[in-house]
mmCIF file of the C-alpha atoms, coordinates in Angstrom:
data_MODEL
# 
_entry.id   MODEL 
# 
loop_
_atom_site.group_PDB 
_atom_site.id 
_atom_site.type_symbol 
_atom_site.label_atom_id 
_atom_site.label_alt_id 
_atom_site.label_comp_id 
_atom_site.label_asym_id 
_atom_site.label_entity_id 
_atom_site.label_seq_id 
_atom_site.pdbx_PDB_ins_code 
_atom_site.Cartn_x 
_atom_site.Cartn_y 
_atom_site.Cartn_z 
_atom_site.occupancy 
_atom_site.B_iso_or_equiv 
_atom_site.pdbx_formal_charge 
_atom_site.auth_seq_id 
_atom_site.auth_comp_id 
_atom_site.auth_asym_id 
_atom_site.auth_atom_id 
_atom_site.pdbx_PDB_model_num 
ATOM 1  C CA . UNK A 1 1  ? 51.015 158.105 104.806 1.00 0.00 ? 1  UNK A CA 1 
ATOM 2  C CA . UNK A 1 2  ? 47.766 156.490 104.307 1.00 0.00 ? 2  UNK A CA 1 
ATOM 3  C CA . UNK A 1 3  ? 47.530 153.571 102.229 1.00 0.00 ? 3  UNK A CA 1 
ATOM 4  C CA . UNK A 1 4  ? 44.041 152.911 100.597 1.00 0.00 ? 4  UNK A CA 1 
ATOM 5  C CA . UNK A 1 5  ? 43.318 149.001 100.526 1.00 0.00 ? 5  UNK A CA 1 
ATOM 6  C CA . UNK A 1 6  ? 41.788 148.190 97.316  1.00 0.00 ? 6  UNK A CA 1 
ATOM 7  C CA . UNK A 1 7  ? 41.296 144.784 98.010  1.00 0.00 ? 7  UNK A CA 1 
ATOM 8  C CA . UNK A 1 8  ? 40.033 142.831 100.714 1.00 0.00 ? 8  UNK A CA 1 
ATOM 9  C CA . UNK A 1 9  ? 42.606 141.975 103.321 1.00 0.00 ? 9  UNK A CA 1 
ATOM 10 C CA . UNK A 1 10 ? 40.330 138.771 104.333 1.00 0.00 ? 10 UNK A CA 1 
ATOM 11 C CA . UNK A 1 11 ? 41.493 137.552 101.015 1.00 0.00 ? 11 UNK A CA 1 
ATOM 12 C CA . UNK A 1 12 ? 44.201 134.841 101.060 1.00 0.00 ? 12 UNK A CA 1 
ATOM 13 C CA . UNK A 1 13 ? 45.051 131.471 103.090 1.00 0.00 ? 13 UNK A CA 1 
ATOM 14 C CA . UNK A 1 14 ? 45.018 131.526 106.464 1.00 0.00 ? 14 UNK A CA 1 
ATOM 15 C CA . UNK A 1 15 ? 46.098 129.560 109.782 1.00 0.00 ? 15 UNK A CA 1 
ATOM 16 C CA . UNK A 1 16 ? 45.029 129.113 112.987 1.00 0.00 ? 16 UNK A CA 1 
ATOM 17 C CA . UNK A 1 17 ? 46.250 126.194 115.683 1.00 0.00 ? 17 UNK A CA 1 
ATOM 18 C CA . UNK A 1 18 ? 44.663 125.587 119.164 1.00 0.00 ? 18 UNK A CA 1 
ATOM 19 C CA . UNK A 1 19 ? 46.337 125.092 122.296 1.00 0.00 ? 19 UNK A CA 1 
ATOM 20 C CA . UNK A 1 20 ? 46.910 121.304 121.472 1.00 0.00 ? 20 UNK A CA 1 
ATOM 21 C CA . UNK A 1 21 ? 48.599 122.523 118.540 1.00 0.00 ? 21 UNK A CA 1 
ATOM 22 C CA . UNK A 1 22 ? 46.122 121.186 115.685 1.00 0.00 ? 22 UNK A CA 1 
ATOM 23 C CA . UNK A 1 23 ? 45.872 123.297 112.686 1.00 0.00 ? 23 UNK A CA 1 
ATOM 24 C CA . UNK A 1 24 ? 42.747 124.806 110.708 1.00 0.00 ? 24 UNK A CA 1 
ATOM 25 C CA . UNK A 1 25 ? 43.090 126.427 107.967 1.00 0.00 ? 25 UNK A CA 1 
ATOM 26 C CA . UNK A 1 26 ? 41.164 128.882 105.824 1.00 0.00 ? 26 UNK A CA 1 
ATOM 27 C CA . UNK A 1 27 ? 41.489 129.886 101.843 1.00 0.00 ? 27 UNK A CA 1 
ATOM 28 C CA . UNK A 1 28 ? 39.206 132.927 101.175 1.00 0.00 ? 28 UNK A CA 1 
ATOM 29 C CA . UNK A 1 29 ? 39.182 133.217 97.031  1.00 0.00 ? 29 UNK A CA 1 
ATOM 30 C CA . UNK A 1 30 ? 39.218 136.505 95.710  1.00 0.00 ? 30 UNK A CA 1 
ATOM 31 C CA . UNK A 1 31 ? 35.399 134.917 94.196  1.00 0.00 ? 31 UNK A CA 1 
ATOM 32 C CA . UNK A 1 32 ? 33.570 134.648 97.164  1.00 0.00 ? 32 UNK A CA 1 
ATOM 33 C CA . UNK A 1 33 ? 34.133 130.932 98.121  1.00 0.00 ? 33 UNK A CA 1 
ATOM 34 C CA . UNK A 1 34 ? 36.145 129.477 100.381 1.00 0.00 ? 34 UNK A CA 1 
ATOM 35 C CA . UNK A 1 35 ? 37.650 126.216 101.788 1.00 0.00 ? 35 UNK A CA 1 
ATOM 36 C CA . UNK A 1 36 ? 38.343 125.161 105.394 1.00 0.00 ? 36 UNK A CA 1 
ATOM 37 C CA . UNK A 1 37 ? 40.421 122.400 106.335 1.00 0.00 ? 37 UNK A CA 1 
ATOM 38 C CA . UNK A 1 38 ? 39.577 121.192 109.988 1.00 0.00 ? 38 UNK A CA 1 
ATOM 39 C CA . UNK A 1 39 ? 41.587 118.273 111.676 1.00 0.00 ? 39 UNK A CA 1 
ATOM 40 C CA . UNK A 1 40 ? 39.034 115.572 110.418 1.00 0.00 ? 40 UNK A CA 1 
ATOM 41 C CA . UNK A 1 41 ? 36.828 117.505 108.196 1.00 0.00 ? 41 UNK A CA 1 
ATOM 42 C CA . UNK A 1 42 ? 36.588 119.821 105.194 1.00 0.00 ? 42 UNK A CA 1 
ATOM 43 C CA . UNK A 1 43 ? 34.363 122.482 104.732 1.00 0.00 ? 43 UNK A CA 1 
ATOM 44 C CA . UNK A 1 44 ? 33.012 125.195 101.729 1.00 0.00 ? 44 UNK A CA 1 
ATOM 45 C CA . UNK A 1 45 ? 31.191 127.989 101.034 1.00 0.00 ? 45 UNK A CA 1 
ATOM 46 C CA . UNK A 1 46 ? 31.006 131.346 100.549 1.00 0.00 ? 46 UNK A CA 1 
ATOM 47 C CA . UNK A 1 47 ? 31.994 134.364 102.317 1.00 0.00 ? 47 UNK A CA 1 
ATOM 48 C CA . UNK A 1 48 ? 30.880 138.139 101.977 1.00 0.00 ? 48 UNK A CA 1 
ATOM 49 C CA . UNK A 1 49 ? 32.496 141.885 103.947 1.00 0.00 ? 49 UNK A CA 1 
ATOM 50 C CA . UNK A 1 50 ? 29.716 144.085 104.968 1.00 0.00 ? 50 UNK A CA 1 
ATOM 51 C CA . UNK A 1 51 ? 31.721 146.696 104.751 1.00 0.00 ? 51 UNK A CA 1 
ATOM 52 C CA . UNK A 1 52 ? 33.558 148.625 101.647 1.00 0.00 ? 52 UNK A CA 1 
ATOM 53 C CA . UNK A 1 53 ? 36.264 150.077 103.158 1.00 0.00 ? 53 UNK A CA 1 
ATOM 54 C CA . UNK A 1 54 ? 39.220 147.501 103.179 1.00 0.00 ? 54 UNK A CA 1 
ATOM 55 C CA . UNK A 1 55 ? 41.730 149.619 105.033 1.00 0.00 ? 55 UNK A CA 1 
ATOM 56 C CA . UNK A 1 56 ? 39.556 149.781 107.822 1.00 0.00 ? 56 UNK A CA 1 
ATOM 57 C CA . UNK A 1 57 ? 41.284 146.954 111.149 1.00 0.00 ? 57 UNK A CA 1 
ATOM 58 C CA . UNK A 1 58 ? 37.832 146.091 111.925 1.00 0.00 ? 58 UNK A CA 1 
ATOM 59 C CA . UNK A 1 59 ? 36.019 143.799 109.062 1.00 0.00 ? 59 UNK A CA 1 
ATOM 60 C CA . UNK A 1 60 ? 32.380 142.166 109.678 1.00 0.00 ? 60 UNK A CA 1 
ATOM 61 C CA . UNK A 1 61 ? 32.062 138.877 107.455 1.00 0.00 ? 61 UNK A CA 1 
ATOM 62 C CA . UNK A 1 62 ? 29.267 136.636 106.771 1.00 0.00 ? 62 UNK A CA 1 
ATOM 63 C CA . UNK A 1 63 ? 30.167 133.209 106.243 1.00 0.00 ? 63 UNK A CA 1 
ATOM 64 C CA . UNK A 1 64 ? 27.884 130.561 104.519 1.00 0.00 ? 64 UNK A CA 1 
ATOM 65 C CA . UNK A 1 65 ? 28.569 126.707 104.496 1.00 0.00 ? 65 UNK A CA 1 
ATOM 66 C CA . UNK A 1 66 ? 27.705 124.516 102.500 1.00 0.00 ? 66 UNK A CA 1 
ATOM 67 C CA . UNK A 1 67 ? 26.267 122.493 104.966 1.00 0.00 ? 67 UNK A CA 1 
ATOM 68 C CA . UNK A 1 68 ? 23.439 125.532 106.207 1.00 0.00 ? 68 UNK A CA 1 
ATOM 69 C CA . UNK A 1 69 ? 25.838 126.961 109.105 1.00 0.00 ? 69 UNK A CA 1 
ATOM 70 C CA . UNK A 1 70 ? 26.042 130.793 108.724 1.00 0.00 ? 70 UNK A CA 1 
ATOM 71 C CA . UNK A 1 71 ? 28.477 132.586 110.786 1.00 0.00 ? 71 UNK A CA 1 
ATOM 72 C CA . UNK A 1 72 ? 28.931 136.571 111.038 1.00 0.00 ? 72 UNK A CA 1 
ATOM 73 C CA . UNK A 1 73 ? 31.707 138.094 113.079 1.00 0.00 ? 73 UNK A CA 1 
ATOM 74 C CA . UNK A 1 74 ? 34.253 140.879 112.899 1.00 0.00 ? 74 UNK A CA 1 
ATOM 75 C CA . UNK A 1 75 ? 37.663 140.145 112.561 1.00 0.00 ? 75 UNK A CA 1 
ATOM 76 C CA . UNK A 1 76 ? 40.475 142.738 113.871 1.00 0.00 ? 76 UNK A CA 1 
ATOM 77 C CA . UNK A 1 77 ? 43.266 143.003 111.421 1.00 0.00 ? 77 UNK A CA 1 
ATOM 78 C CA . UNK A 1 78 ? 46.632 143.475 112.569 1.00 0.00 ? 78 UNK A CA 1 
ATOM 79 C CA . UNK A 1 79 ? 48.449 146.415 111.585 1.00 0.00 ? 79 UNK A CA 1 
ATOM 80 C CA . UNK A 1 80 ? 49.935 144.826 108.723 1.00 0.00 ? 80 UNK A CA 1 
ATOM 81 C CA . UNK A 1 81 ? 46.922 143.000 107.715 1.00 0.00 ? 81 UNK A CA 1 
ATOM 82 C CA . UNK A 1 82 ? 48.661 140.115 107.438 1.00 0.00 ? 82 UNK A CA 1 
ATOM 83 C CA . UNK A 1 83 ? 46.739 138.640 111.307 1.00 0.00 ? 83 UNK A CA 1 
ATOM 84 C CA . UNK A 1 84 ? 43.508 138.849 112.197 1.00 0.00 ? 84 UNK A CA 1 
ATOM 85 C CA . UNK A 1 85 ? 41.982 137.488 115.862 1.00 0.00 ? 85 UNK A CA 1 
ATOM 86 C CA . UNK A 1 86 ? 37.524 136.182 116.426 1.00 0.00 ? 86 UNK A CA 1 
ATOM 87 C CA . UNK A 1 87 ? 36.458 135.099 119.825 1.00 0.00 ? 87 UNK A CA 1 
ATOM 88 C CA . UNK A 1 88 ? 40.114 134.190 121.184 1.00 0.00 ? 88 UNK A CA 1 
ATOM 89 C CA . UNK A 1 89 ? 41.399 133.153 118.130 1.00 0.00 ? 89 UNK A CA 1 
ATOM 90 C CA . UNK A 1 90 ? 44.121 134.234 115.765 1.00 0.00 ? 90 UNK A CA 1 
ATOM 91 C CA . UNK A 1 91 ? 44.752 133.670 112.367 1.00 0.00 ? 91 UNK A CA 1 
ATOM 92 C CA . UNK A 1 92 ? 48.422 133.846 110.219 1.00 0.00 ? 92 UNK A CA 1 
ATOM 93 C CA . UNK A 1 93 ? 48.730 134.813 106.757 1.00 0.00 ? 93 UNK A CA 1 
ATOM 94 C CA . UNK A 1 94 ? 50.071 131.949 105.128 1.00 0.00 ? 94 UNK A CA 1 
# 
């Protein structure tokens, strides 16, 4: 069966170490902002899909931060939604 997402699987908090074993992590809100928590810094702004189809693996998002930085990219979803990996990184639902 096919299940129709109705809501953005990008939605949620999210975590992602490096090889050194640091941890980042990411809260997308449901609102279009979101939160990153680096090792030594903390970042917000606001995120948008450029898509409409949620169930879709592959997801293009344009990130805005606060500071100026933009950053667009797709992310590849797991099969369960509940992973996604950007440029040799993967991110956990948390």
């Amino acid at each position: 069966d096919v299940v129709v997402r109705t809501t953005d699987p990008f939605i949620g908090s999210w975590i992602s170490e490096d090889e050194d074993e640091y941890g980042t992590t990411v809260a997308i809100n449901s609102n279009g902002t979101l939160t990153v928590d680096f090792i030594d810094e903390n970042m917000t702004g606001r995120w948008s899909n450029s898509g409409s189809d949620f169930s879709l693996f592959n997801q293009t998002y344009t990130l805005i931060y606060s500071d100026g930085d933009i950053n667009t990219f797709t992310a590849i979803f797991s099969e369960d939604f509940n992973s996604w990996a950007d440029d040799g990184m993967t991110w956990t639902r948390r």
